[in-house]
N, C-alpha and C positions, 0 to 999 in steps of 0.2 A: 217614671224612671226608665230608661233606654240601656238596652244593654247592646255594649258595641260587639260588634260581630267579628269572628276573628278569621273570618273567612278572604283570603286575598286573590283579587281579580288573576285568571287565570291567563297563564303567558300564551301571549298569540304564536300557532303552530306554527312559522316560519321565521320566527323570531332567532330562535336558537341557528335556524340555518343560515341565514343575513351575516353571523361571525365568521363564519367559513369565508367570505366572499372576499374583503381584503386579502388574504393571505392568496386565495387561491388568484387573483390577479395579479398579486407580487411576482409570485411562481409562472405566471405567464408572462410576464413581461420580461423578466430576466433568464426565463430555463426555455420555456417553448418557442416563445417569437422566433430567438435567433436559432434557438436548432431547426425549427422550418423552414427559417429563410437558409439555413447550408442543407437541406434536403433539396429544398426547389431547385437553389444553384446546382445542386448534385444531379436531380435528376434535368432538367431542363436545359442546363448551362447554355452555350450561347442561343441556341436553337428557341422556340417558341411551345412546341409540344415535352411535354412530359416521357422520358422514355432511360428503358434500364441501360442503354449500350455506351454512358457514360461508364458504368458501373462494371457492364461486363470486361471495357477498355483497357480499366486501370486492372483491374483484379489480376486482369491475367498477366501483365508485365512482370520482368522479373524483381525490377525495384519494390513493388510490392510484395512480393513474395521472400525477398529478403528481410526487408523491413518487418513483415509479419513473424519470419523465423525468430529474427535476433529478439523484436520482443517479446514474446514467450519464452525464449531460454533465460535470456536475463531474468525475465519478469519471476519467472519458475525458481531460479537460480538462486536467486536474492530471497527470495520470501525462505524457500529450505536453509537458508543462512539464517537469517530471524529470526525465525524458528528455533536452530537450534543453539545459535547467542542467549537470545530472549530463555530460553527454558533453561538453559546452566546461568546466566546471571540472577537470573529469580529465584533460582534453587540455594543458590548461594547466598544472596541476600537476605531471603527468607526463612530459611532452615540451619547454613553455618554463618551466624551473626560474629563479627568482629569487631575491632575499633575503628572507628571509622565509615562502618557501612553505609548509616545512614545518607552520609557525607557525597559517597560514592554514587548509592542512587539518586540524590540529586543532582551530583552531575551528570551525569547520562540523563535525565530527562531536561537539562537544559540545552541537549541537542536537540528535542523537538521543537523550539524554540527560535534555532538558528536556522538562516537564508542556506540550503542547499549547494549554492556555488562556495559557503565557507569553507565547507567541508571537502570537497573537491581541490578548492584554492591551497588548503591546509597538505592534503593528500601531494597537491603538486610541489610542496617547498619539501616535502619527508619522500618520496620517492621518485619524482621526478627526474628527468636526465639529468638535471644540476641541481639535485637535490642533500638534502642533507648526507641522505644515506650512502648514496651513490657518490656523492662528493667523497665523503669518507672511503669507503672502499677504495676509491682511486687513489686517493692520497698512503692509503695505508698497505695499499699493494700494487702500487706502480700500474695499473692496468690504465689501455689505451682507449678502452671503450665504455661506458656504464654498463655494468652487469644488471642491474634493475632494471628492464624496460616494460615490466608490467602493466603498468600505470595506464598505457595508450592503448589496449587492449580490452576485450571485453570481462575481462577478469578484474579490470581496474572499476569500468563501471560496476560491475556487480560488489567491491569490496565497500565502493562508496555508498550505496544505494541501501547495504547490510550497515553500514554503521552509523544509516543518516535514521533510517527504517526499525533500528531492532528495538527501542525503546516501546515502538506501537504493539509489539508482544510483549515484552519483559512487565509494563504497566497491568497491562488486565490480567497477565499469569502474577502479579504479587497479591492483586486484589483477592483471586481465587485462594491464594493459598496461606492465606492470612480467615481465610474460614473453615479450613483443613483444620479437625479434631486432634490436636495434639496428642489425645490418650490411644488413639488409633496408633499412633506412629510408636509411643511407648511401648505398648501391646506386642506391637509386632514386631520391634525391637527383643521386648523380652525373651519372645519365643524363638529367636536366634535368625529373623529376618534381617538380610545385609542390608546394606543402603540403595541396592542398587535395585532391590526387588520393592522395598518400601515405596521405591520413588513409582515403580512401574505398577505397583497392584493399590497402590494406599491415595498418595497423593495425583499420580496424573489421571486415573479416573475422574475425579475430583473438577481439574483442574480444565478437561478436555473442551467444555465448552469456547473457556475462555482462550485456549492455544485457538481452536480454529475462527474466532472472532480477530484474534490479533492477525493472523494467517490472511486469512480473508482481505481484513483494511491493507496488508501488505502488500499483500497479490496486487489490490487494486492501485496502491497507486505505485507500486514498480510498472504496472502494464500502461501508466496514462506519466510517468516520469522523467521531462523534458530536461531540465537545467543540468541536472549531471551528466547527461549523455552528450550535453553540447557544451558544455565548458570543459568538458575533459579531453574531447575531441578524439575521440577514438579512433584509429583505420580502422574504415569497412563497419564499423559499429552505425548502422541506421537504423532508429526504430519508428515508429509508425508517427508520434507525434514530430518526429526530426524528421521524418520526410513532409507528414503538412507544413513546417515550418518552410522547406525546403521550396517546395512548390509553391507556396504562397507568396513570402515575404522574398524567397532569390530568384527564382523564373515565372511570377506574376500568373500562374497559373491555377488561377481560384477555386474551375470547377473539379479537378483532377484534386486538389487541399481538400473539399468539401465530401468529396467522394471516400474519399482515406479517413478523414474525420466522422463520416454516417459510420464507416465498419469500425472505428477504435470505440466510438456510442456502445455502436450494438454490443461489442465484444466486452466495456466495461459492464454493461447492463444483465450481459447473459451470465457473467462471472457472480453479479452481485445477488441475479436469483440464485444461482447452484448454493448461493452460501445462506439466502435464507430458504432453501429447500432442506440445505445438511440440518441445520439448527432447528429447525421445525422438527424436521423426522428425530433429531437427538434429544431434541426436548420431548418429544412423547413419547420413548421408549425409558427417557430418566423416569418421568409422569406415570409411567404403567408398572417401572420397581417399587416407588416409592407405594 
């Protein structure tokens, strides 16, 4: 009689690494190819040798320097909106519960949902020069002109940008505070803490990871956010990706697009370490209380 062995042939050491190799050619064929082929054109362009004074050319114009201004104030602008929508609607939702609430936050998260120009489009029928609102005022006070002209200013993109954007905070700050100890907030109620110290010592401790995670995914795509900035048509509003647009697709200038496109890369890139540097360092100073 044989007794079977329960010993099983052991996995060949490269085995396990073979699974990595699909994906990581997925990721080169669609993320790296074409970002090298806009380096090369970037550093190359029509020329034959590789060289920075494509780079130095555009930088220093002043189209680039606007368009780099306007998007960081926006980008800045809109995410501190988010921010602070996102944190009083989750406050609200989460802590003063009404009829309806639930109601309410699904609809706001079926804006993240919707095409970007809807919301723009919607913005242009309610305050537009022949807009709702505007229409109204005129009618109801004889004026000759629309008093609302917001809309086409960089105030307009930023309001769009806050109301397309705020749900990517509002979502991860209800997740947090839906693990927030309720008998905490009792506590400190009872001993005659208002609300407004509850929120700031009890709950947004709590909560901080998940503000600067929502912060973060804002920041990033206000700073790479094309469709509102150009269906809205703002004067003077040009931001980095409406200037590749611009040089690309209206004055057929690819290597001057490419070049603008390597620094909005870099500048998304550097945004997304600084946020997994904060989260790092704030996760291991949570990790060293706990």
């Amino acid at each position: 009689m044989t007794v079977a062995s329960d010993r099983t042939a052991p996995a060949l050491p490269g085995a396990k690494a073979l699974w990595a190799v699909p994906p990581l050619l997925l990721v080169a064929l669609l993320f790296a190819y074409p970002l090298a082929l806009i380096l090369r054109q970037a550093l190359v362009g029509d020329g034959d040798a590789a060289s920075l004074a494509n780079f130095t050319q555009v930088i220093g114009t002043r189209a680039f320097h606007n368009a780099l201004l306007n998007t960081i104030e926006i980008a800045v602008a809109a995410t501190a909106g988010c921010l602070l929508a996102g944190l009083a609607l989750a406050l609200l939702l989460s802590f003063v519960p009404f009829p309806g609430s639930g109601l309410v936050a699904r609809l706001i998260d079926t804006v993240i949902a919707l095409p970007t120009f809807l919301v723009t489009l919607a913005f242009t029928f309610l305050y537009g020069s022949a807009g709702m609102l505007n229409a109204g005022l005129v009618e109801t006070f004889g004026l000759a002109t629309p008093p609302v002209d917001f809309l086409y200013s960089p105030w307009g993109v930023i309001l769009a940008e806050v109301t397309v954007y705020t749900p990517f905070v509002m979502r991860p700050l209800m997740a947090a505070f839906s693990l927030v100890d309720r008998a905490q907030i009792e506590v400190a109620s009872s001993l005659g803490a208002r609300p407004a110290r509850i929120v700031r010592q009890v709950i947004l401790p709590a909560a901080l990871p998940a503000l600067l995670a929502g912060g973060s995914l804002c920041l990033l795509l206000t700073v790479n956010e094309f469709g509102i900035v150009l269906f809205i048509g703002a004067k003077g509003v040009i931001t980095l990706p409406l200037l590749i647009y611009d040089k690309a697709i209206q004055e057929f200038d690819y290597t001057t697009a490419c070049v603008i496109a390597v620094v909005n890369v870099v500048l998304s890139l550097g945004l997304f370490t600084l946020y997994r540097v904060v989260i790092g360092r704030l996760g291991g100073r949570h990790a060293a209380v706990v």
